[in-house]
C-alpha positions in Angstrom: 0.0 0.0 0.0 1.2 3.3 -0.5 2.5 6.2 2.0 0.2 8.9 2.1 1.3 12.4 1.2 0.7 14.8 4.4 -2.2 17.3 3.1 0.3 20.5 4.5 2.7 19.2 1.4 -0.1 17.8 -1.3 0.0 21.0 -2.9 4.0 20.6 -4.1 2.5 17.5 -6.5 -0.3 19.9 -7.6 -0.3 20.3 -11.6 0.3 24.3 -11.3 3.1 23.6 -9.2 6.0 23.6 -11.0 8.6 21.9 -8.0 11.4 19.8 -9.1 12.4 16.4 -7.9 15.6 15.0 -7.4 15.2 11.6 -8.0 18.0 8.9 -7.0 18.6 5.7 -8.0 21.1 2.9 -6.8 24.3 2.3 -9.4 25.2 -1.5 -9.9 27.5 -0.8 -6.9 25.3 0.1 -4.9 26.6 4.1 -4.8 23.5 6.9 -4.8 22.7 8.8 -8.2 21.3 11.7 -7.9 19.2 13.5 -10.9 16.7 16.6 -11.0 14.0 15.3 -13.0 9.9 16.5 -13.9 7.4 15.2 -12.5 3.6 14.4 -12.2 1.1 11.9 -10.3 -1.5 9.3 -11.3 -3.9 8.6 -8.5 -1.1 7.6 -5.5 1.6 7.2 -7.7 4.5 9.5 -9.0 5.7 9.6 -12.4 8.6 10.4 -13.7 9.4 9.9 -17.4 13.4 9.5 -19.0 14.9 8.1 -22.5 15.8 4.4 -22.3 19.7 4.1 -21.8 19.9 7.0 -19.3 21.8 6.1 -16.4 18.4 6.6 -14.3 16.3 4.8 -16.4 19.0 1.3 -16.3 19.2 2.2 -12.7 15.7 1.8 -12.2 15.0 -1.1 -14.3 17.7 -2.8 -12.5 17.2 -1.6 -8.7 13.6 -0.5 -8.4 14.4 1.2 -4.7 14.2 5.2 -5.1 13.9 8.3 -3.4 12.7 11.7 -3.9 12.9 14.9 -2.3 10.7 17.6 -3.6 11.3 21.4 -2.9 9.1 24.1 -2.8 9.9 26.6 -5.4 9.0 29.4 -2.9 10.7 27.3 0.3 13.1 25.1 -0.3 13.3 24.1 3.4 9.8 23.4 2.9 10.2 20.0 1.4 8.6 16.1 0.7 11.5 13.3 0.9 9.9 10.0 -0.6 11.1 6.6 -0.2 9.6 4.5 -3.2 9.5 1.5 -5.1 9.1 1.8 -9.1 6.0 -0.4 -9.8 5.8 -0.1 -13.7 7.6 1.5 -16.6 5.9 2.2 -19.4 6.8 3.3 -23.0 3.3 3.1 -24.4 2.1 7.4 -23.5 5.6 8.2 -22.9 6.1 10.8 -25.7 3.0 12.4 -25.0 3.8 12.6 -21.2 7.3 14.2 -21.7 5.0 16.7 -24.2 2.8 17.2 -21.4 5.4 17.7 -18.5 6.8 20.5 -21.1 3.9 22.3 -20.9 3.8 22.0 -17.2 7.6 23.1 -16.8 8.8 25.1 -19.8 5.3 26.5 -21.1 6.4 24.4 -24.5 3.9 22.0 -25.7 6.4 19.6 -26.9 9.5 18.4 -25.3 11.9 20.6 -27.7 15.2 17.8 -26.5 13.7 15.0 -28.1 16.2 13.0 -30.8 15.2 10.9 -33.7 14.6 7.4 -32.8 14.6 8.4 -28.6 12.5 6.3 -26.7 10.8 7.9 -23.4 9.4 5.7 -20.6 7.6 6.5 -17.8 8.1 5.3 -14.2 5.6 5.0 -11.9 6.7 4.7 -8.2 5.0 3.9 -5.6 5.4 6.2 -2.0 6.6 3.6 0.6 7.6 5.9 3.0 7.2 9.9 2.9 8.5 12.3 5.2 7.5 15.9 5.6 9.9 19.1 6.5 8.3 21.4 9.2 
């Protein structure tokens, strides 16, 4: 089941809210990897979309445990830290997401870094612990 998000910090995964996350992942030696990435929610979930053969996207496939801390753009002592598990990734939507998380971020309707033949997959992760800042 998955950790519930605090009602005093829902509003950082609001759609007009345009905080980062710093997702990290675990490297095949077990190091911390650290990356700022978009993101978005379905129902209890958090999604966060990459190009296969990022070093985030092996990571995840590989080592589903991640974490994120979310900042408020106005506070960034005011903060969510997430401890997750990636449930599903998903190429199928992908492009349109990244497209969609443009608009959110940049004001772009389309994700204006996209390469011929890149493949975009979105992670879903699953809250298994969340932790507030005061």
């Amino acid at each position: 089941m998955a950790a519930k998000i605090s009602e005093s910090h829902r509003d950082l995964l609001r759609e007009d809210t345009r905080a980062i996350a710093y997702l990290a992942t675990l490297m095949a030696d077990g190091t911390p990897q650290v990356t700022p990435v978009w993101f978005d929610t379905e129902a209890d979930l958090i999604r966060v979309n990459t190009a296969r053969g990022r070093t985030k996207d092996r990571n995840m496939t590989a080592r589903p445990s991640v974490a994120l801390a979310i900042a408020d753009p106005k506070d960034p002592y005011r903060y969510l830290q997430v401890r997750g598990t990636v449930v599903e990734a998903r190429e199928e939507g992908a492009a349109e997401h990244i497209d969609k998380l443009a608009g959110k971020y940049t004001g772009d309707p389309h994700y204006r870094w996209a390469t011929p033949g890149m493949i975009r997959v979105i992670y879903y992760i699953r809250p298994d612990s969340v932790n507030c800042s005061a």
